[in-house]
N, C-alpha and C positions, 0 to 999 in steps of 0.2 A: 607557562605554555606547555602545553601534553607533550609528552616522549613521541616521537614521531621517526625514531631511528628505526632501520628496519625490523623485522622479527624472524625469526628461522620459522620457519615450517614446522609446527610440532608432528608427532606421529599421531595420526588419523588412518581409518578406514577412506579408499578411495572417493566412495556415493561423497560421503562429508566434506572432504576437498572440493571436489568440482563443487558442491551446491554452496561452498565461500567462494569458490572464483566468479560462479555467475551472480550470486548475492551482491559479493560487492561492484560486480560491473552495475548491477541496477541502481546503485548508489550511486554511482558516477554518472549512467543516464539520465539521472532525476535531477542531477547537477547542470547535467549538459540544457535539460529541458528546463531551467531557472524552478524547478519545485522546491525548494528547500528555504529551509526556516531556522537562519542562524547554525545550533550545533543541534536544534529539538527535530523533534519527528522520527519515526522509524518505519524500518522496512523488517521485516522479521520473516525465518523459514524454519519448519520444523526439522529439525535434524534427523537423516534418513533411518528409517529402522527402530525410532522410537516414536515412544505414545506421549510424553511429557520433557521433550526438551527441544528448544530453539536456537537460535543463534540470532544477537542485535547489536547494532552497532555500539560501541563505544560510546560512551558519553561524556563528552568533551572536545569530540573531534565533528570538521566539518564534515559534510557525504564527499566532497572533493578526499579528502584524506582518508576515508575507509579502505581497507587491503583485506585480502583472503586472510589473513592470518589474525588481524585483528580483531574482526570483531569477535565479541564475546557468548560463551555458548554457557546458556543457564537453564535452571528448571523451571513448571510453570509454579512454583511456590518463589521463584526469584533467587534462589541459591546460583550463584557462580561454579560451573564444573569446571572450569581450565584458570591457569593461574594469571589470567590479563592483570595487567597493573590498572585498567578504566573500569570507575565505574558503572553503574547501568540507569539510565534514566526512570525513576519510578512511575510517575504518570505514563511515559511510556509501556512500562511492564505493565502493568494494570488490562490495561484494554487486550494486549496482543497474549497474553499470558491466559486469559477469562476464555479468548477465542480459542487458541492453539488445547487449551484443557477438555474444552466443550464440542469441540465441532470437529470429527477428528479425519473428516474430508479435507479441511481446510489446511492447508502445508504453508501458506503465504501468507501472513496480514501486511495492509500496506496505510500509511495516514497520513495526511497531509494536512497545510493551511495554506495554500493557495489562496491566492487573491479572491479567485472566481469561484473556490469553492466554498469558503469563508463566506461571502457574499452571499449567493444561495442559501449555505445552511440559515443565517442567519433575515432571508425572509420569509415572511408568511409564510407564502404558497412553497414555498422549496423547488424542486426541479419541475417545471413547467412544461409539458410534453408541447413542443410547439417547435424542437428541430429536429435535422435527423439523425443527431447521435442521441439525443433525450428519447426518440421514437425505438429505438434500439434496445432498450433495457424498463423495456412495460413489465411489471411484476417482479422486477430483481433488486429494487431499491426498499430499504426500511431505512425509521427514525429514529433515532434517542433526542429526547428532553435534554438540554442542558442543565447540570446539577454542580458544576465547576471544576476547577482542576480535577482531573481523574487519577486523584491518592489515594482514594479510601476505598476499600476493598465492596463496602456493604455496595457501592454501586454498580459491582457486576454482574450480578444476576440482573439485574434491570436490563442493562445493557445488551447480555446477553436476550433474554424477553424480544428485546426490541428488535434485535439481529434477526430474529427466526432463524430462519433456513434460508435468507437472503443473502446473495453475495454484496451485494453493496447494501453501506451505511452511511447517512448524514445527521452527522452530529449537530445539534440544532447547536446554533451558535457559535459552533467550532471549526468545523470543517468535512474531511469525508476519509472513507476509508474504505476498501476493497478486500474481500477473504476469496482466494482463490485456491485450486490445486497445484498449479504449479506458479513460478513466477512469470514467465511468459502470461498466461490466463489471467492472473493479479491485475499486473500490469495493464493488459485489453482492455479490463473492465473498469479499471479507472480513471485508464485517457479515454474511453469514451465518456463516461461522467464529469470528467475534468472539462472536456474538450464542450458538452452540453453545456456546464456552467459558463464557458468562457462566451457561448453566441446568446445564452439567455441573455447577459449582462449587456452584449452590446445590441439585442434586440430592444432590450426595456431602454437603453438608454436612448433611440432613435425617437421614442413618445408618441408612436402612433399604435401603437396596440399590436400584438403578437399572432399570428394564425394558429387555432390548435391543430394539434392530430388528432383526428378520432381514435378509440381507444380498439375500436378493428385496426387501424392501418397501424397501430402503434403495436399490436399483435403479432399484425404478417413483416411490421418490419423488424423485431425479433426474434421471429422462425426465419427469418431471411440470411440474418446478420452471420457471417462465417466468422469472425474474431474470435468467437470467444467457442467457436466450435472444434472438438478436438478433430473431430475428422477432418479440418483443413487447420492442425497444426493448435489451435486457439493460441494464437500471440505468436507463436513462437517465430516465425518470417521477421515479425516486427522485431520483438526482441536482437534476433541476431545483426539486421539492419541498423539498428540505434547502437549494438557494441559493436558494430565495423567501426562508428564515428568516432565510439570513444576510443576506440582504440587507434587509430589517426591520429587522436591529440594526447593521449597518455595513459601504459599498459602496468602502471606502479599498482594498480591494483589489485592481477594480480599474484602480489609477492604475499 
């Protein structure tokens, strides 16, 4: 069973600290919102001030159990720079490590396997412009091919390829994943994608056919959309709204 006794606070620059205490509140949010997949998946953010280093959860611990202090801060070659006693999930490195190296807008990757995202990736057509959060993010989704566990390095630049300059990604077969600027913004864009997958699933399953959007209205309703717009915050209301809750039920995060 992992070490779970507390940890001291090592010494850090302050940007660093807070970006563990809200890091790992998102962890706890994802918990709160049933997103999580055993001890797998990650949430990852580029450590302030630098061009090649992250911070990722522990591997071996649930998202309930992540704390500001725990998780672990490495480079995108996967070297550990702090002395944590947890490993780091390789498949996970891979994907967040290829993004945080390459896209140097991008401060947050986020990946999940959801039920409803799972599902999606894995039919045909993929996200089906046919509600109004799929109508929200016209031109912001790429794909990747499924090619299997993501351990082997040659599969990044592919991956990468695939991303473009898109913030969302659906991993065929796998699930999805969101690259934002900050974690509030992350977050927006892939409970809206999440939240698309979960009404496509229960439209297709009612059997009577789906209405589209036209690809004009799916246009103005992502000039419309304020989530993900910084001038009204992009996420960040939300975000703080979801950590009142967690923090209601439990603030061990964070230590």
């Amino acid at each position: 069973m992992p070490e779970l006794q507390p940890v001291l606070r090592p010494p850090m620059a302050a940007p660093e600290w807070a970006l563990r205490v809200e890091l790992a509140a998102m962890y706890r949010i994802f918990d709160y919102l049933g997103w999580t997949e055993l001890i797998y998946n990650h949430i990852t953010a580029r450590v302030p001030g630098t061009c090649d280093q992250f911070l990722i959860n522990p591997f071996g611990l649930h998202y309930r159990e992540v704390t500001a202090s725990n998780l672990v801060k490495i480079d995108t070659r996967g070297n550990k720079l702090d002395d944590s006693r947890h490993p780091v999930n390789p498949a996970g490195f891979l994907i967040h490590a290829a993004i945080h190296a390459h896209r140097p807008e991008v401060h947050v990757v986020m990946h999940t396997h959801t039920t409803a995202g799972m599902a999606v990736a894995c039919s045909r057509p993929g996200l089906e412009v046919t509600n109004f959060y799929a109508a929200q993010l016209h031109g912001m989704i790429a794909y990747h091919d499924f090619e299997g566990i993501t351990v082997h390095a040659e599969e990044a630049p592919r991956l990468l390829a695939s991303l473009g300059d898109k913030p969302l990604l659906i991993l065929r077969n796998h699930g999805l994943l969101a690259a934002g600027g900050t974690l509030p913004q992350a977050f927006a864009l892939l409970w809206t994608l999440q939240r698309a997958c979960e009404i496509q699933l229960a439209t297709n399953a009612l059997g009577g056919g789906a209405i589209p959007v036209s690809d004009a209205v799916a246009q103005k309703c992502t000039r419309d959309s304020l989530q993900f717009n910084p001038q009204f915050g992009a996420g960040r209301d939300v975000f703080d709204a979801l950590r009142r809750l967690v923090d209601a039920r439990d603030t061990t995060y964070t230590s």
